[in-house]
C-alpha positions as semicolon CSV with decimal commas, in nm:
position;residue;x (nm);y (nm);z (nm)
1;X;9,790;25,770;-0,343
2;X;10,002;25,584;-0,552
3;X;10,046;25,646;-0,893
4;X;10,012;25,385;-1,188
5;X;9,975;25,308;-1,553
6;X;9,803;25,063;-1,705
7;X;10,049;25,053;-2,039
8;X;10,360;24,869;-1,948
9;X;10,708;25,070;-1,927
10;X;10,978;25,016;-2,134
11;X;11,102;24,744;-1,925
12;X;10,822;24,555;-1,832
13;X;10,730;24,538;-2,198
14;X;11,080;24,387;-2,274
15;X;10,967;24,179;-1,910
16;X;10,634;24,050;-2,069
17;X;10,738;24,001;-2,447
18;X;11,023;23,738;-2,310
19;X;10,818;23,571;-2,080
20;X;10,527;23,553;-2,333
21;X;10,771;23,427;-2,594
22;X;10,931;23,170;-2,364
23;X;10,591;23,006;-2,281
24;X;10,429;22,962;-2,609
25;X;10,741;22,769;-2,685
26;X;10,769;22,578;-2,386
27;X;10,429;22,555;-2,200
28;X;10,169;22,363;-2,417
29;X;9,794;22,273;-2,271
30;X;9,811;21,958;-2,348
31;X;10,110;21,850;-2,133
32;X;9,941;22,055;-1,848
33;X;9,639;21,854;-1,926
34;X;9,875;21,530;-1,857
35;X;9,904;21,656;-1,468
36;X;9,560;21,569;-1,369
37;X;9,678;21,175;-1,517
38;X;9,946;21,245;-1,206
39;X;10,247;21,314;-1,439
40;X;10,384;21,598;-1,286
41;X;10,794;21,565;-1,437
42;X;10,577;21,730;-1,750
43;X;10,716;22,068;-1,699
44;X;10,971;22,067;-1,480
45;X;11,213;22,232;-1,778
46;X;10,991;22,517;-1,839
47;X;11,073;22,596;-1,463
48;X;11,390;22,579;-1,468
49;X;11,434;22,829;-1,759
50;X;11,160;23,097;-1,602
51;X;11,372;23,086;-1,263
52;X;11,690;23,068;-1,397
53;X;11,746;23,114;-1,753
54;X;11,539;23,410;-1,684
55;X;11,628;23,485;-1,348
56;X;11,293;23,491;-1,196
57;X;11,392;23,297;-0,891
58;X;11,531;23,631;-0,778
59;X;11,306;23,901;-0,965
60;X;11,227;24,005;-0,617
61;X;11,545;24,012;-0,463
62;X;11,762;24,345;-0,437
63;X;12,039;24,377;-0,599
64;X;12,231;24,446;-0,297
65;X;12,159;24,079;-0,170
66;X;12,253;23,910;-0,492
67;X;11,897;23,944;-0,668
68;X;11,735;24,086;-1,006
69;X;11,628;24,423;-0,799
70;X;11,264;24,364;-0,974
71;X;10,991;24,531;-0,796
72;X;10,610;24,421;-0,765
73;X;10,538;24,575;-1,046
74;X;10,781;24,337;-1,255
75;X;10,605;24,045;-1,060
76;X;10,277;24,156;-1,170
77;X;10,368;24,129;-1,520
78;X;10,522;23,785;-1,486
79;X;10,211;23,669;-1,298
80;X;9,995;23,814;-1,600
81;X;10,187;23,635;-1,823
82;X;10,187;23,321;-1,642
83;X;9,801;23,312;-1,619
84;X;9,727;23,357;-1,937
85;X;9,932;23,012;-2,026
86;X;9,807;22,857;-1,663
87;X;10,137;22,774;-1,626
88;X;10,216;22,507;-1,350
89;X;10,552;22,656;-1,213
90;X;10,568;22,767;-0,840
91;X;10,641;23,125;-0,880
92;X;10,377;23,236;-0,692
93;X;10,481;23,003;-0,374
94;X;10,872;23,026;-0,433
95;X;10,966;23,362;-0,626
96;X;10,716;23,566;-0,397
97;X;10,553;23,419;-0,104
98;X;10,829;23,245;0,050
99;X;11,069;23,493;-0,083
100;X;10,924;23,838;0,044
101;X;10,844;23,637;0,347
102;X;11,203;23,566;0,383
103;X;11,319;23,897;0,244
104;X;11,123;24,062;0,553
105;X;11,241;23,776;0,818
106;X;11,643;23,883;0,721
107;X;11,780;23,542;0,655
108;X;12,080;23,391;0,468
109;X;11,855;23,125;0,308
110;X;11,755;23,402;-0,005
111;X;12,145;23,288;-0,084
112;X;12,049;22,937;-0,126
113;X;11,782;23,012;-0,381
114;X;11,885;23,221;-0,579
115;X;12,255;23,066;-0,591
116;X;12,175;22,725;-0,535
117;X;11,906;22,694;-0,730
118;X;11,666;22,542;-0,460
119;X;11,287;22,625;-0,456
120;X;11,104;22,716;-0,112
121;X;10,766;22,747;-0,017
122;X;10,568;22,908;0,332
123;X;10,385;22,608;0,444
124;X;10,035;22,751;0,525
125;X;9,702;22,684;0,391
126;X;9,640;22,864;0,026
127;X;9,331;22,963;0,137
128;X;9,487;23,139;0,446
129;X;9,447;23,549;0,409
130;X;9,716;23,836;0,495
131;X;9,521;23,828;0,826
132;X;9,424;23,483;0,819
133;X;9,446;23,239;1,105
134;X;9,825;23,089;1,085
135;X;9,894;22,694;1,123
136;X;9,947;22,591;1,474
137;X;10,210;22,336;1,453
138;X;10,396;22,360;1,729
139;X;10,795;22,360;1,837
140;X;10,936;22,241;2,173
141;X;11,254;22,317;2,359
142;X;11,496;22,165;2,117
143;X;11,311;22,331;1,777
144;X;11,104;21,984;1,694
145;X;10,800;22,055;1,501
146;X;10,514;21,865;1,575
147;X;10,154;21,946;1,372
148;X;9,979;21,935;1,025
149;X;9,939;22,173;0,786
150;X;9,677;22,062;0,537
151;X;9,606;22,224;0,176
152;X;9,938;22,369;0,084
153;X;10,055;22,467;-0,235
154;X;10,427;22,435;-0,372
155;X;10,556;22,220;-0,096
156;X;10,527;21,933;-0,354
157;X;10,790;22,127;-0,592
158;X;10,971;22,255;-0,341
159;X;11,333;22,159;-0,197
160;X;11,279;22,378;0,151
161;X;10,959;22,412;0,345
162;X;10,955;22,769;0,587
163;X;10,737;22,619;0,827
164;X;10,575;22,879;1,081
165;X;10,522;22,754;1,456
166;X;10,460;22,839;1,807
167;X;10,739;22,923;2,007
168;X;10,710;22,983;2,372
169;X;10,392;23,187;2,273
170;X;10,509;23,357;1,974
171;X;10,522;23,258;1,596
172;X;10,865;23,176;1,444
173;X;10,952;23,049;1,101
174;X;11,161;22,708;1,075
175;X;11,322;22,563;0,790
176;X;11,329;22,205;0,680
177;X;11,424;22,019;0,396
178;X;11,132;21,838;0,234
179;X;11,288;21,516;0,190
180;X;11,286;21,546;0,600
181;X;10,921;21,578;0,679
182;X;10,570;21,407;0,531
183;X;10,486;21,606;0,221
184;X;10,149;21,356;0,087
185;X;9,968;21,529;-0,216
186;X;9,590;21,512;-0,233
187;X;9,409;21,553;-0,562
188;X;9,331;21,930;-0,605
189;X;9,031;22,111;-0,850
190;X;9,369;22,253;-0,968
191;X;9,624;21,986;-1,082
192;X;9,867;22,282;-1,199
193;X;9,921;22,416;-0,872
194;X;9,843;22,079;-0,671
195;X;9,802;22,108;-0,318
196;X;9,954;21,888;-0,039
197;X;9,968;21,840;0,355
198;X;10,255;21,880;0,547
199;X;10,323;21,669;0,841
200;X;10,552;21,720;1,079
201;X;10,647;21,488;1,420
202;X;10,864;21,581;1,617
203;X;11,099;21,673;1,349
204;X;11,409;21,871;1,405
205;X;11,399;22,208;1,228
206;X;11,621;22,529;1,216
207;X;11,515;22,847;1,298
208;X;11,543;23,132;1,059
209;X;11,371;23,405;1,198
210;X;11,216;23,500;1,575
211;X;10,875;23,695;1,544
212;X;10,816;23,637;1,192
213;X;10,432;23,674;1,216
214;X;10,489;24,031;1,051
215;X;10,693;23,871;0,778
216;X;10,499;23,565;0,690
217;X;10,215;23,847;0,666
218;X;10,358;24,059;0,434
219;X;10,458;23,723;0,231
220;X;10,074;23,629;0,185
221;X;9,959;24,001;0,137
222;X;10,206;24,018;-0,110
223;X;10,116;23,706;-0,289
224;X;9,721;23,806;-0,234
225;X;9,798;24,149;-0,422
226;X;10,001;23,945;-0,695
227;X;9,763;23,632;-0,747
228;X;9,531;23,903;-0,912
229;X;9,777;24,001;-1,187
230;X;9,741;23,620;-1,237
231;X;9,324;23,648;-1,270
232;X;9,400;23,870;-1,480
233;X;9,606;23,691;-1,713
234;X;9,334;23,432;-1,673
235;X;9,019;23,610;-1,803
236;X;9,176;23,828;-2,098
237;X;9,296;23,449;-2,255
238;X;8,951;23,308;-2,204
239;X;8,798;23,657;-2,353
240;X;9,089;23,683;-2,636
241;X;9,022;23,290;-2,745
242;X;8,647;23,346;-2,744
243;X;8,638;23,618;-2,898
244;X;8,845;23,441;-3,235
245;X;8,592;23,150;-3,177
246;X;8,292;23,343;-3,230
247;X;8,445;23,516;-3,514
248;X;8,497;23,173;-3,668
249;X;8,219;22,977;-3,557
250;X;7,908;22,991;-3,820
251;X;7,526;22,942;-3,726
252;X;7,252;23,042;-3,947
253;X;7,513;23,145;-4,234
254;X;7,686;23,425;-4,059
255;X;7,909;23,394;-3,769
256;X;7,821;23,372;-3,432
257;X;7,980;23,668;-3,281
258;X;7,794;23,940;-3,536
259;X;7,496;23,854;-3,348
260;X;7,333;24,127;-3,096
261;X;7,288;23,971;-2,840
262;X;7,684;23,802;-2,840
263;X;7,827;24,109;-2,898
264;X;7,628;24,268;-2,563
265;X;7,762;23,935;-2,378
266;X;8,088;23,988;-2,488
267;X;8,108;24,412;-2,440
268;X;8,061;24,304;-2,081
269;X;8,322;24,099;-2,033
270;X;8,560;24,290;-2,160
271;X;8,492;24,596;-1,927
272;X;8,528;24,351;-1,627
273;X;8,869;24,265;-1,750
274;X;8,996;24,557;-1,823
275;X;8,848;24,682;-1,452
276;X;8,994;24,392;-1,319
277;X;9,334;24,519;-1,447
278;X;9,339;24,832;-1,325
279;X;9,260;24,658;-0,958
280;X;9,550;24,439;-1,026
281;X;9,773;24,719;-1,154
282;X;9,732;24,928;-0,887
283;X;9,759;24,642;-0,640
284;X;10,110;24,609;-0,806
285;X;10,216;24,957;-0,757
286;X;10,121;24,988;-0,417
287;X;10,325;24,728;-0,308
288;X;10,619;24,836;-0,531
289;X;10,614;25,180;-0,366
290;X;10,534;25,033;-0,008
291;X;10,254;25,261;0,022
292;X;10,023;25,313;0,322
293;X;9,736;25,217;0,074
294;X;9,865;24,804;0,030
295;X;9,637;24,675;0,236
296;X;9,343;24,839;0,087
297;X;9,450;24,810;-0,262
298;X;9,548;24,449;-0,206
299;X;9,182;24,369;-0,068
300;X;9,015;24,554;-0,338
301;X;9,229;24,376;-0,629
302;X;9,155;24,021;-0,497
303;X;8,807;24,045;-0,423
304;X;8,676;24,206;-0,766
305;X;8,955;24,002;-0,961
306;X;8,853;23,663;-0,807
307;X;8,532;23,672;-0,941
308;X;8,592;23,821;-1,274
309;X;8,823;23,530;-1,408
310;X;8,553;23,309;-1,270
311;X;8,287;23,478;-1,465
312;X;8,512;23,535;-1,782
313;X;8,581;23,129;-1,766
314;X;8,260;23,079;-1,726
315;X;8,113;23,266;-1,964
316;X;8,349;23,159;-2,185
317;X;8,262;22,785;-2,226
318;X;7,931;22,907;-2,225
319;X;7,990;23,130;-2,568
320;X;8,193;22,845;-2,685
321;X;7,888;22,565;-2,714
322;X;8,014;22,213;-2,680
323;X;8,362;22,212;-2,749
324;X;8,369;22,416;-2,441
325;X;8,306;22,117;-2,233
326;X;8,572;21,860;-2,428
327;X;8,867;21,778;-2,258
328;X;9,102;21,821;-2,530
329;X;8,983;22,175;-2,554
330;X;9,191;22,382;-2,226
331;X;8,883;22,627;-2,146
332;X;8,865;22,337;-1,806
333;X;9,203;22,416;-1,742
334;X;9,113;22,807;-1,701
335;X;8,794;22,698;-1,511
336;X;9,007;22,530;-1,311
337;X;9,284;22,790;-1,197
338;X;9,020;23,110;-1,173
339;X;8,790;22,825;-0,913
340;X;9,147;22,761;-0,723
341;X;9,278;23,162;-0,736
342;X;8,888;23,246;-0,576
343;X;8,964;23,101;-0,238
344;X;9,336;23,129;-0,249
345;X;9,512;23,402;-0,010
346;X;9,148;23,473;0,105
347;X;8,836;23,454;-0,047
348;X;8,642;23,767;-0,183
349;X;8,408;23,766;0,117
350;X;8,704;23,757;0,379
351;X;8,874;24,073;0,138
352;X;8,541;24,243;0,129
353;X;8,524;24,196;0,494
354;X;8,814;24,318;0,532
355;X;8,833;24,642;0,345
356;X;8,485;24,701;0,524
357;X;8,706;24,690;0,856
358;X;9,000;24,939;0,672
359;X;8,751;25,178;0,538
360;X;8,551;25,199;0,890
361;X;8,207;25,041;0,708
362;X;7,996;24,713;0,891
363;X;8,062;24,417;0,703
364;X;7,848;24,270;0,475
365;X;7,624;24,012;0,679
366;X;7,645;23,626;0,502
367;X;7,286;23,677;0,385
368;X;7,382;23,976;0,203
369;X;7,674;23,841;0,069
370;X;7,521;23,490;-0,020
371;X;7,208;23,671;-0,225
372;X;7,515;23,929;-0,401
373;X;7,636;23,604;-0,530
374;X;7,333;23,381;-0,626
């Protein structure tokens, strides 16, 4: 078993402290709150800084192939970070998905993003799990594409689309510039990671790797395992900005968060988080390491994480009264992103399900699982 910590090391303090700094300079909620008026140029900047000024593009990349040798680990702590600002930069669908899909496919294109400063992302479905059903476009003789890929997320920011199709019976990844191909957005719950669908017609595409069904798997496990670093990040802002509310707010001539029953509320929430982080953390290390355990550890940390930045959001405009429900205040924006991150990479039923398969235990039928939620 994999071991972990749940205090940062040396360098992924350093890690966290510059991202951190960089983002309450540069990410501000209410020019995220100007995406869902379609203005998405907004924060185009505080990308280019993260992924290059910083590196990040390549955090993932070994050093031996040009990159910042960073390991999950490193990730997970950028993720954190970038949750707890809901930042609307496509590190998840660039930096990790399409780049440990890539990393595992052995292609030349990691040159062109980390040199070239181009973004990519793996056009499937953000709802589609590490053993998900993959898209089923479809490529002929000559490597035209022909198909639809609805709901996914980065292709809109994105200079290259890895597009995986059927080839003679077998799943291949293609690459095609996105200026090339139908990219139409459709309006998302979560305007700061917008979704589109891709649509390809007999478009001519090269291909970058042969059986890459085991790399564009390890891509979205990868980015599964990740995403809850970001749920993370999510529900300790809601809890932390809360928590100063309530310690500000004033009913009855003392402040709201000395009473009993808020204190019991808010006790609660905070052991969630800080279970949810130790999911996340260990999540994180397992895929740093490559352990046997990934797949198990990746299951566990997106199911339980899912649902506690949900609950932590929710609770949270709940504890907040009224100004919880303005628009100028950002608890929608959190809402939001922890609603989007539940069914993204697999929902908590299909990772429950599916560490009831690794573990050897019968799933949980839909009644029981339907009743566990209401």
């Amino acid at each position: 078993m994999t071991e972990f910590a749940l205090v940062d090391n040396e360098v992924e303090s350093d890690l966290r402290l510059a991202v951190a700094d960089l983002l309450s300079e540069r990410c501000d909620h209410k020019a995220i709150a100007e995406l869902y008026n379609g203005w998405r140029p907004t924060m185009t900047g505080l990308w280019e800084a993260l992924a290059y000024g910083m590196d990040l593009a390549a955090l993932l990349v070994p050093a031996d192939r040009g990159g910042a040798d960073g390991s999950a680990r490193d990730a997970a702590v950028v993720m954190e970070e970038l949750g707890r600002w809901v930042a609307p930069v496509p590190f998840l669908t660039s930096a990790i998905i399409a780049t440990t899909t890539l990393l595992n496919g052995d292609t030349a294109l990691l040159i062109e993003l980390i040199d070239e400063r181009r973004t990519a992302c793996l056009a499937v479905s953000l709802a589609t799990g590490p053993h998900g059903r993959l898209p089923t476009v479809v490529a002929d003789q000559h490597g035209r594409l022909s198909g639809t890929i609805s709901a996914v997320a980065g292709a809109i920011e994105a200079d290259l689309i890895l597009i995986p199709a059927i080839t003679d019976g077998r799943i291949d990844l293609y690459s095609v510039e996105r200026t090339a191909i139908e990219v139409n957005p459709v309006a998302s719950l979560d305007m700061t990671r917008q979704l589109a669908n891709v649509h390809v017609n007999r478009v001519a595409c090269e291909r970058v790797t042969s059986n890459a069904e085991a790399a564009i798997r390890i891509g979205i496990e990868t980015g599964a395992g990740l995403l809850a670093s970001e749920q993370v990040g999510i529900a300790q802002w809601c809890l932390d900005t809360t928590i100063a509310y309530l310690k500000q707010r004033r009913q009855f001539g003392r402040a709201v968060g000395s009473f009993q029953a808020i204190k019991h509320r808010i006790a609660d929430l905070y052991v969630a988080v800080e279970q949810a982080r130790a999911a996340a953390r260990y999540a994180a290390a397992a895929l740093a390491a490559g352990d046997v355990d990934i797949p198990v550890a990746v299951s566990t940390a997106n199911a339980f994480c899912s649902d506690v930045a949900v609950q932590v959001a929710e609770e949270s405009i709940q504890l907040h009264g009224g100004i919880g429900m303005t628009w100028e205040y950002p608890l929608h924006l959190y809402v939001k992103r922890a609603k989007s991150d539940q069914i993204a990479l697999g929902t908590p039923a299909d990772h429950r399900a599916r560490l009831a398969q690794l573990v050897d235990l019968p799933a949980p039928s839909a009644r029981s699982q339907a009743r566990a939620a209401g």
